[in-house]
C-alpha positions, -999 to +999 in steps of 0.1 A: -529-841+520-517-852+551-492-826+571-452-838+578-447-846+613-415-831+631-391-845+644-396-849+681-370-832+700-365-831+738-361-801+759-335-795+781-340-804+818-327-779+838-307-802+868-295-771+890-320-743+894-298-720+913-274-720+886-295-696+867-288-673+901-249-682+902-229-647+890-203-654+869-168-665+884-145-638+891-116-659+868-143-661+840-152-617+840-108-616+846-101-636+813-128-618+795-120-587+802-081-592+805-084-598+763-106-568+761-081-547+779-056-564+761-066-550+731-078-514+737-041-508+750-028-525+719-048-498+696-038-469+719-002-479+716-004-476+682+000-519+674-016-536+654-043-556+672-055-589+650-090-596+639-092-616+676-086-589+694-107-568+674-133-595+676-133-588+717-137-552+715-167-555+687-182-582+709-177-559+746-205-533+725-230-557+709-235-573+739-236-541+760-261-531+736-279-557+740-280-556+778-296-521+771-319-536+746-327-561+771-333-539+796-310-551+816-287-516+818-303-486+821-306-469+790-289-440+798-285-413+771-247-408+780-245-445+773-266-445+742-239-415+726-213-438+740-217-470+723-229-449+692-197-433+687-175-464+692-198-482+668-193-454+642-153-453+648-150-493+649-168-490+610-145-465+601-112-484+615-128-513+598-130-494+565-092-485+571-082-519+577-098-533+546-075-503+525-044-522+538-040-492+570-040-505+604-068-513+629-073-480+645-097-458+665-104-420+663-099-402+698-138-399+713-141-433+695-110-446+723-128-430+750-163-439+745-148-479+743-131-475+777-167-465+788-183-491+770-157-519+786-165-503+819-199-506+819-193-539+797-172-550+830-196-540+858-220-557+839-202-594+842-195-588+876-231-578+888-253-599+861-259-635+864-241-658+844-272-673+829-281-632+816-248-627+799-250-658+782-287-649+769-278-617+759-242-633+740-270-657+724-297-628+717-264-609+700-253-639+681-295-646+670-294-603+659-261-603+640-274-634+621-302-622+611-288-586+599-265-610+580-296-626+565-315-596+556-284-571+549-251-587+543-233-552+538-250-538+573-224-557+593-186-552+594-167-582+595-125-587+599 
């Protein structure tokens, strides 16, 4: 029994090797953060925000997570409580949402996600732009695979 060969594939030749020092633009960290913003007052105003806007605030604390994970934030226990309890409030408004009630967070669930987008935006500012973009890719590789193993385990709009 002879073994399949695969397919040859070529790797990615890296042209610009200080581009994996370049921070990420200040217009780049505005716009992302502009939409998170965006959204938190929308909730705290009592609108509606969509599943997009939802979508920025759920992605500000997987990747903070995963910048922890990552080691690149200091795991700090304040931090840790933090991104617990807006994990556990974004479930619950989730849970609400899918009973026809409106996309809403409890009160320490609000202030532990303007926490979370603070750190969320300090991070952008001071980390390169070739980090973030790991650690969007690392979040993207661990929500797939909890989809994989556990489809109920993750909350979905």
């Amino acid at each position: 029994m002879t073994k399949r060969r695969k397919k040859y594939r070529a790797k990615a030749v890296l042209m610009d090797p200080l581009s994996l020092m370049r921070p990420m633009s200040d217009e780049n960290v505005r716009g992302i953060m502009l939409s998170a913003r965006t959204a938190l007052a929308d909730i705290e105003r009592g609108r509606d925000p969509g599943p997009a806007e939802w979508r920025d605030l759920a992605d500000a604390l997987n990747v903070c997570e995963t910048l922890v994970n990552m080691g690149k934030v200091a795991a700090d226990p304040v931090l840790i409580g933090a991104m617990k309890d807006t994990a556990a409030s974004m479930r619950d408004g989730a849970r609400r949402y899918d009973e026809g009630k409106g996309l809403r967070l409890s009160g320490p669930g609000l202030v532990a996600l303007r926490m979370i987008l603070d750190v969320y935006e300090q991070c952008l500012q001071l980390l390169t732009e070739h980090e973030i973009a790991t650690a969007v890719e690392e979040t993207q590789r661990i929500i797939r695979e909890i989809q994989r193993r556990n489809p109920q385990e993750v909350t979905q709009l």
